[in-house]
C-alpha positions as CSV (number, residue, x, y, z in Angstrom):
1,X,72.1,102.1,-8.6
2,X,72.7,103.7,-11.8
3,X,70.7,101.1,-13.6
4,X,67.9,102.8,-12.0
5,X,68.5,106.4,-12.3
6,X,69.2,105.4,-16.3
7,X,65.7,103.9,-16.4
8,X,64.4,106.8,-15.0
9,X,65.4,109.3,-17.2
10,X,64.3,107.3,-20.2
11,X,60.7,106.9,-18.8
12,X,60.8,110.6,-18.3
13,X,62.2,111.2,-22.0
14,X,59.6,108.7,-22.9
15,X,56.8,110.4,-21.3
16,X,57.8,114.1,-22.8
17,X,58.0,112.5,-26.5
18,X,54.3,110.9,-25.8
19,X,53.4,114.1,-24.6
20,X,54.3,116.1,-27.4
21,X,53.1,114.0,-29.8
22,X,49.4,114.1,-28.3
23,X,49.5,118.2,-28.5
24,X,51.4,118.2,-32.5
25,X,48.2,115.5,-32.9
26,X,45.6,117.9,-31.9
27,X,47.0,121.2,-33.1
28,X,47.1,118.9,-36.5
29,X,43.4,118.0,-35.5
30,X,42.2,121.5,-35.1
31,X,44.2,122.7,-38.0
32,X,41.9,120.1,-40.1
33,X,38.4,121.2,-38.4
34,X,39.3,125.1,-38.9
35,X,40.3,123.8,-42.9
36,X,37.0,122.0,-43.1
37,X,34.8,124.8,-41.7
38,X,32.4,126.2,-45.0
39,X,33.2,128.9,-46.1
40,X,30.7,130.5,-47.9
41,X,27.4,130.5,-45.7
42,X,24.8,128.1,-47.3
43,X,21.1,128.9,-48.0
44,X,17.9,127.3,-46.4
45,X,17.1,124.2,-48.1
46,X,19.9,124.2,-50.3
47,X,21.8,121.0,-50.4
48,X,25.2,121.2,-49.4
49,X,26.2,118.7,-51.0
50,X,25.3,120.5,-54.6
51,X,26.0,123.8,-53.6
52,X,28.3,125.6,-55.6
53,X,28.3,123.3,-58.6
54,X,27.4,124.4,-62.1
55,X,26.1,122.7,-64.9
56,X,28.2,121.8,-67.9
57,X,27.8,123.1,-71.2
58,X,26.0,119.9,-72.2
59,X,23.7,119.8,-69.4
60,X,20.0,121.2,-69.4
61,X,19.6,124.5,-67.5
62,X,17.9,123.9,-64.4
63,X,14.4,124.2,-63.7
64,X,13.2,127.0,-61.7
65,X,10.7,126.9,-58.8
């Protein structure tokens, strides 16, 4: 009868690791969204990929619209 008691507890240990895991995996998870969130607001039409950069000194300036 203890056999059964013994598994028991271990499925139950079991089952609170899992658990645990899943909410450290998404706390980790919304830690990386909030991270990745911009941070400057971007303008319309600007690409966001090239926001931000500046050319190098060897670079031509860029050409205004």
């Amino acid at each position: 009868m203890s056999d059964r008691s013994k598994a028991t507890f271990e499925k139950r240990q079991k089952e609170l690791k899992r658990q645990r895991k899943q909410k450290e995996k998404a706390a980790k998870q919304l830690a990386r969204k909030e991270a990745k969130a911009p941070g400057t607001p971007q303008l319309p039409g600007e690409d966001p990929d090239l926001a931000g950069l500046v050319p190098g000194p060897n670079q031509p300036p860029p050409e205004e619209a």
